[in-house]
C-alpha positions in Angstrom: 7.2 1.7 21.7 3.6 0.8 21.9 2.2 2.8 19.7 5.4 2.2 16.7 4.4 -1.5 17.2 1.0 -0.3 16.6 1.3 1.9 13.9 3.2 -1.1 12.3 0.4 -3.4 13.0 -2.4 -1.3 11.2 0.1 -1.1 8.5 0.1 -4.1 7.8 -4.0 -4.9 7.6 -4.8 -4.6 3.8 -1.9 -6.9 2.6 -3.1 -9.8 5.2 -6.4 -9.5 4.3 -5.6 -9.8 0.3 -2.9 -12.3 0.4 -3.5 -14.5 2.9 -6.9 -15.6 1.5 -5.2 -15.9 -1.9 -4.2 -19.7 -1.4 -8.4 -20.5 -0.3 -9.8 -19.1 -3.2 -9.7 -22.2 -5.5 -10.8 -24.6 -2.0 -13.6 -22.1 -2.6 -14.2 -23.0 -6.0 -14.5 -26.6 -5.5 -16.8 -26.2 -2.0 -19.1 -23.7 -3.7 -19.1 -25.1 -7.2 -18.3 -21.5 -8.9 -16.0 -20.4 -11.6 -12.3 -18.4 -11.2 -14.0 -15.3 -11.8 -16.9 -15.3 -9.4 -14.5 -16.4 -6.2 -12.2 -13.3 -7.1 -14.8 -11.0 -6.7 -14.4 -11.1 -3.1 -10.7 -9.6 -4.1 -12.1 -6.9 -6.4 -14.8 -5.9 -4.0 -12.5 -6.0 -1.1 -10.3 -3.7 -2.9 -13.1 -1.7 -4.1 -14.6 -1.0 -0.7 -11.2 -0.5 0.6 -10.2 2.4 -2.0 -13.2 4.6 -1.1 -13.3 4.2 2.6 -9.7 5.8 3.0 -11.3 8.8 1.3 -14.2 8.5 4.9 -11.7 7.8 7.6 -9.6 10.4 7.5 -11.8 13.4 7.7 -14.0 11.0 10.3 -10.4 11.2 12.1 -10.0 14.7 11.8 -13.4 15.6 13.2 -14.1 13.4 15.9 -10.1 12.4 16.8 -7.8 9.1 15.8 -8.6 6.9 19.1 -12.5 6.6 18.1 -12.5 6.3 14.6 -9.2 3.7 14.7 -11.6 1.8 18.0 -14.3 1.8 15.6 -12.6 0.7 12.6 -10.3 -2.0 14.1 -13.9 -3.5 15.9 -15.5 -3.7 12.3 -12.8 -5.2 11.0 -13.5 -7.6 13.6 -16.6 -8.5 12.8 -16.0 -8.6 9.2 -13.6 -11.5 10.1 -16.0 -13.3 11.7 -18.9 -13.3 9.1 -16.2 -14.4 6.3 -15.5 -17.3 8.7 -18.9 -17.9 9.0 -20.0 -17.7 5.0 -21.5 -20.3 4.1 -22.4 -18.9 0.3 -19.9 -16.7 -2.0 -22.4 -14.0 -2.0 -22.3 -13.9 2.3 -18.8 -13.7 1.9 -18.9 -10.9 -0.8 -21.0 -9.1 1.7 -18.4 -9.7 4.7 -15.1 -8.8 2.9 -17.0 -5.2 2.4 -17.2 -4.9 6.1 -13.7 -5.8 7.1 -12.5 -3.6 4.1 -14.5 -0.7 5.7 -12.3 -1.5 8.7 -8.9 -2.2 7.2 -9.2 1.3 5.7 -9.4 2.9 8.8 -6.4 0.9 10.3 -4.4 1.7 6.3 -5.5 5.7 6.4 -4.9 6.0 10.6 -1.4 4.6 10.6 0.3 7.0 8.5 -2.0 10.0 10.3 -0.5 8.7 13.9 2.7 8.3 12.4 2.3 12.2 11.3 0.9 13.0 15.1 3.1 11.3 17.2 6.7 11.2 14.8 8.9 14.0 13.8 12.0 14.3 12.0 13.9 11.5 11.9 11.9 8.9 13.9 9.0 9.2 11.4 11.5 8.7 8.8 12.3 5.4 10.6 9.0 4.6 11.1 7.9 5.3 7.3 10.8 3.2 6.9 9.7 -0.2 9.5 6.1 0.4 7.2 8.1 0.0 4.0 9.4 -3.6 5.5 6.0 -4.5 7.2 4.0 -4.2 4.3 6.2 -6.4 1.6 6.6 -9.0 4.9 3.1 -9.3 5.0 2.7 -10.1 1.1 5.6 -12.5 1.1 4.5 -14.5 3.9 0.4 -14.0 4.0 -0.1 -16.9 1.2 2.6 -19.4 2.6 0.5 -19.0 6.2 -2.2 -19.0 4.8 -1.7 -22.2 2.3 0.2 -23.8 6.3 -3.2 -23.3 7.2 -5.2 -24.9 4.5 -3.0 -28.7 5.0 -4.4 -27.9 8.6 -7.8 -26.3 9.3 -10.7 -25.3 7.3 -10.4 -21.9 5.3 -12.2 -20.4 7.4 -9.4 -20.6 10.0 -8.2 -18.2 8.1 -10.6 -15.8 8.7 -10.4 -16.3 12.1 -6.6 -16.1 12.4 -6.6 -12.5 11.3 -9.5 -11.8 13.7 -7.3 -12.8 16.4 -4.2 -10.5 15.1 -7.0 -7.3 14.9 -8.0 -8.0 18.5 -4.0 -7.3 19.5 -4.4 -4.1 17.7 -7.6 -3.1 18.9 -5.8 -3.9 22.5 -3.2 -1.4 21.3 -6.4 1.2 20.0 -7.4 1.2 23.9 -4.2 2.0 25.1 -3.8 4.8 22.8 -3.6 8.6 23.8 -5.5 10.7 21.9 -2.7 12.9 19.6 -5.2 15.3 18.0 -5.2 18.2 20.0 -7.1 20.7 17.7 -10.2 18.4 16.1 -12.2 19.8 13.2 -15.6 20.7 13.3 -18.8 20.4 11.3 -20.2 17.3 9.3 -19.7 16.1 5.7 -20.0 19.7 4.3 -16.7 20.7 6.7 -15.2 17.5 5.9 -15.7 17.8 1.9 -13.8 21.1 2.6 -10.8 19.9 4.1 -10.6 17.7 0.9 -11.2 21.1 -1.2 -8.2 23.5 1.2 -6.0 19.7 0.2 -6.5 20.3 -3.4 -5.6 23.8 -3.3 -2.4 23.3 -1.5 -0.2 23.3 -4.2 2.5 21.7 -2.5 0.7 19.0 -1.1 -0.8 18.1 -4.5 2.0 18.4 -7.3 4.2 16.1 -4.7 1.2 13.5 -3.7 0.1 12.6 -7.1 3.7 12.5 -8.9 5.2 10.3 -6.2 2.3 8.2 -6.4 3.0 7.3 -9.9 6.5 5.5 -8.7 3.6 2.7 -8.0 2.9 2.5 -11.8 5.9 -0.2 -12.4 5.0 -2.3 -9.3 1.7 -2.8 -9.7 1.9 -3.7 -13.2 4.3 -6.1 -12.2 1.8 -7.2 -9.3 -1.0 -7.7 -12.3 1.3 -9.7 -15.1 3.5 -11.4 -13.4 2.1 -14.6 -13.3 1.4 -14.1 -17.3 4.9 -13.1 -17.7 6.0 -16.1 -15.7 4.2 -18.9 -15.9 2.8 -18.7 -19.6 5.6 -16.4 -20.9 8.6 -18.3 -19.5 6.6 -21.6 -18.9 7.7 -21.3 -14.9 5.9 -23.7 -12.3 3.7 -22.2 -9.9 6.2 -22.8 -6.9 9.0 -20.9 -9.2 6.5 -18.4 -10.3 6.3 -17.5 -6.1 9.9 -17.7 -5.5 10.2 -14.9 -8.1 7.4 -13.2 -6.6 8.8 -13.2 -3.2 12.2 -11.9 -4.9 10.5 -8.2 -5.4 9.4 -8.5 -2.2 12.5 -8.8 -0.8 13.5 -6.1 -2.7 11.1 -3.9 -1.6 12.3 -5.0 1.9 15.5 -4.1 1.7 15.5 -0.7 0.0 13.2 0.1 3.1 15.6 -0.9 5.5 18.7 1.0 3.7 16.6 4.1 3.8 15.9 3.6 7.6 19.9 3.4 8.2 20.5 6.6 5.6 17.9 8.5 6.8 19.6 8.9 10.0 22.7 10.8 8.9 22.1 12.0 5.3 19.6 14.6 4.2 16.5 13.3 2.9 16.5 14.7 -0.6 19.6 13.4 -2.1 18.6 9.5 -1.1 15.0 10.7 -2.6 16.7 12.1 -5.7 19.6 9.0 -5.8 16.3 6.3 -5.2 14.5 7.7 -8.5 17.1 8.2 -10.4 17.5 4.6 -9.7 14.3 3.6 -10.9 14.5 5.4 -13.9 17.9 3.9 -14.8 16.0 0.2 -13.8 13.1 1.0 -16.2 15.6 2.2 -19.1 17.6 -0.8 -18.5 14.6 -3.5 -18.6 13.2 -1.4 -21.9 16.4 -2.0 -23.4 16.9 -5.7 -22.3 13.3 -6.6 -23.4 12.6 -9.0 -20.7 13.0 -12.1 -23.2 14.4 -14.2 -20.6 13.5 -14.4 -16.8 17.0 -13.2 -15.7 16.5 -10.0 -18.5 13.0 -9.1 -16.7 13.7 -10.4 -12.5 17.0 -8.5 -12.4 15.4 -5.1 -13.6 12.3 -5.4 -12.1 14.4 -6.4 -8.7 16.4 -3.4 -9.0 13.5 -0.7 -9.6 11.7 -2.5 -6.7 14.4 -1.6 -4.5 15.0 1.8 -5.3 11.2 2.0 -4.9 11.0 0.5 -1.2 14.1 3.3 -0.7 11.9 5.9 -1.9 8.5 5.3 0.1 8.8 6.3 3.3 10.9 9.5 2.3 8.2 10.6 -0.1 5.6 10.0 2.3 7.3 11.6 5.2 8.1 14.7 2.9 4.6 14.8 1.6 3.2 14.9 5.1 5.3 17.9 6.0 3.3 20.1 3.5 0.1 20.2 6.1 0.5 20.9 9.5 -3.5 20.4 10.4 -6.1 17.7 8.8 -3.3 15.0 8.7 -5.7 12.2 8.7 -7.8 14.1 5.6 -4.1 14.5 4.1 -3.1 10.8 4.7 -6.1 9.0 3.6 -5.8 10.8 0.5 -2.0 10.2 -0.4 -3.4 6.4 0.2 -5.6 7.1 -2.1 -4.0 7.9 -4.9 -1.5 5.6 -4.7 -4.4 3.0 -4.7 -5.5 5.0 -8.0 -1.8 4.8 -9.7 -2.1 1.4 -9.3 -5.4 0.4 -10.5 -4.7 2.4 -13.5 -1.6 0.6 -14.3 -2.8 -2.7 -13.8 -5.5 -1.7 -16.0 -2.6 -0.8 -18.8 -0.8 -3.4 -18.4 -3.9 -5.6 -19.0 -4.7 -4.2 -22.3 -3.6 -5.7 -25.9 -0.7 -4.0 -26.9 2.0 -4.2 -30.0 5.0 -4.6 -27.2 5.1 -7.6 -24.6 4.1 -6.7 -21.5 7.8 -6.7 -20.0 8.3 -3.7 -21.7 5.3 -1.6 -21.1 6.0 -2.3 -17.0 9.5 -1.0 -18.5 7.6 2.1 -20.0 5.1 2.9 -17.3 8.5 2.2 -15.1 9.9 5.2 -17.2 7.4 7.9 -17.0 6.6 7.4 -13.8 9.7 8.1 -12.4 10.4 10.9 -14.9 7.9 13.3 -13.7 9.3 13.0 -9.7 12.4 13.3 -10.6 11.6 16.2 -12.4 9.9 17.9 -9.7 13.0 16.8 -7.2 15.4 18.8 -10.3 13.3 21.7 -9.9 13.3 22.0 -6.7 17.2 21.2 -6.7 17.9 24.4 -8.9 15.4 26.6 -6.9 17.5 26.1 -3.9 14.6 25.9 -1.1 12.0 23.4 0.1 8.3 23.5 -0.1 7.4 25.2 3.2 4.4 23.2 4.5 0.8 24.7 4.3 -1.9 25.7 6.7 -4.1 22.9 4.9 
């Protein structure tokens, strides 16, 4: 039980790190005297840093085991706390949020390596599935604690308040066993490799990167939804973050389905019900067109669901395709789901002919189509993907 709470715990480092700050960043503004755009880069550096580190820990993990690499991590994140608590410049704190990104990789890439290690069958479906809940829990209630904090404390309390959460995990890093019985060997040559044997593994790859894109639709929502609703719809900001907080319920619940189904049903038809369900959401919102709030929430609630369902089945059935390097495996599943979504934020951004309702609607659409395709195939074939020696 100590190392699910765990698990759960590392889980559920990036979001608090993002989305607790979120409410501090125009305090900043007026302390520091900077624009909008100078104050987020501690967001876009943070998620910068964050993004290429998972690619670091898990061969680190591989090589020299989970406990030191997650000890490590979990300290620097630590410290990275403490020097954004102690900025006293937006530059300093630039500098800190790389640190503690550095270590909430290690914590992001590590908990779904352990839950690989130490989970089989259906407990690391369950597990997969608690992550699915975590992780939305965190971003729905990071920036009302953190905004609780604000009428309180300085912002740097802030800061220091997640410090305090990392030293409970790094309590629960001590009391860890060692899973990795078999470590790697070598140094960045080896660990390059592993990455190369990933890429070759067929498998692994086809089912990493299509499943991946299921992210296109939410994180296009993540990047125009406050466009969509408070200039589109001409929503208040407090309205704007009850809709918000609606997806994240969403997500929250589809996770928590697919803990309960997982247990008696076979984990390919909920997989193959769950994106059929997006895709359905997506072709629904397209046709709608998202000129009201009710037109775009009730879609984009829907296809959030289906989406939490999916998660921790596709993570859990991608992990079954390696039986060594797990952490190498993990980190880079993180990875490009972290690339999915930058690219579709990116998209969503641009200046297109069609309101931006429906190209989340489109990007919705194609990237469920291409899963569900492979799921069909693989239907029709009649057999799993037996897991690889990568």
């Amino acid at each position: 039980m100590t190392n699910f709470i765990l698990i759960l715990m590392l889980a559920g480092f990036p979001a608090l790190s993002t989305d607790m700050y979120l409410p501090a960043i125009p305090t900043l503004c007026t302390i520091w005297g900077i624009p909008l755009a100078q104050a987020n880069l501690s967001l876009v550096v943070f998620f910068v840093c964050f993004s290429a580190f998972l690619l670091v820990h898990g061969p680190l993990s591989d090589r020299f085991g989970r406990r030191p690499v997650l000890l490590f991590g979990v300290t620097l994140y630590i410290g990275g706390c403490l020097l954004c608590a102690a900025a006293n410049s937006i530059s300093m704190l630039i500098a800190a949020r790389m640190v503690q990104a550095v270590g909430a990789a290690a914590a992001s890439a590590l908990s779904l390596a352990l839950a690989k290690d130490l989970y089989e069958g259906n407990d690391r479906k369950k597990l997969l599935a608690y992550i699915g809940v975590i992780v939305p829990l965190c971003t729905m209630a990071a920036p009302t604690v953190g905004a609780m904090m604000l009428s309180f404390f300085s912002w740097r309390a802030i800061f220091l308040s997640q410090g305090v959460l990392a030293l409970a995990a790094l309590y629960g890093s001590f009391l860890l066993r060692e899973p990795l019985d078999e470590r790697g060997t070598g140094g960045v040559r080896e660990a390059l490799g592993r990455y190369r044997d990933l890429m070759r593994n067929r498998a692994y790859m086809k089912y990493a990167v299509s499943f991946s894109m299921l992210g296109f639709a939410f994180f296009g929502f993540i990047a125009a939804s406050s466009d969509i609703y408070i200039t589109g719809f001409g929503m208040s900001a407090q309205t704007y973050g009850a809709y918000f907080a609606f997806n994240a319920v969403a997500l929250m619940c589809g996770s928590l389905l697919c803990s309960r189904l997982c247990v008696s049903f076979d984990s390919r038809p909920i997989l193959l019900t769950s994106v059929s369900g997006m895709l359905l959401a997506a072709a629904v919102m397209f046709m709608l067109g998202g000129e009201t709030p009710a037109r775009f929430a009730l879609p984009m609630f829907a296809y959030t669901f289906f989406l939490g369902m999916s998660r921790p089945l596709s993570n859990h059935m991608i992990l079954e395709q390696v039986n060594r390097n797990s952490g190498t495996a993990a980190s880079l599943l993180t990875f490009f789901f972290f690339v999915c979504g930058a690219a579709a934020m990116e998209l969503v951004s641009l200046d297109w002919w069609a309101s931006k309702p429906l190209i989340i609607a489109v990007l919705g659409f194609c990237g469920a189509a291409v899963p569900l395709a492979l799921l069909v195939s693989q239907r029709r074939a009649g057999k799993a993907t037996p897991p690889s020696a990568a």
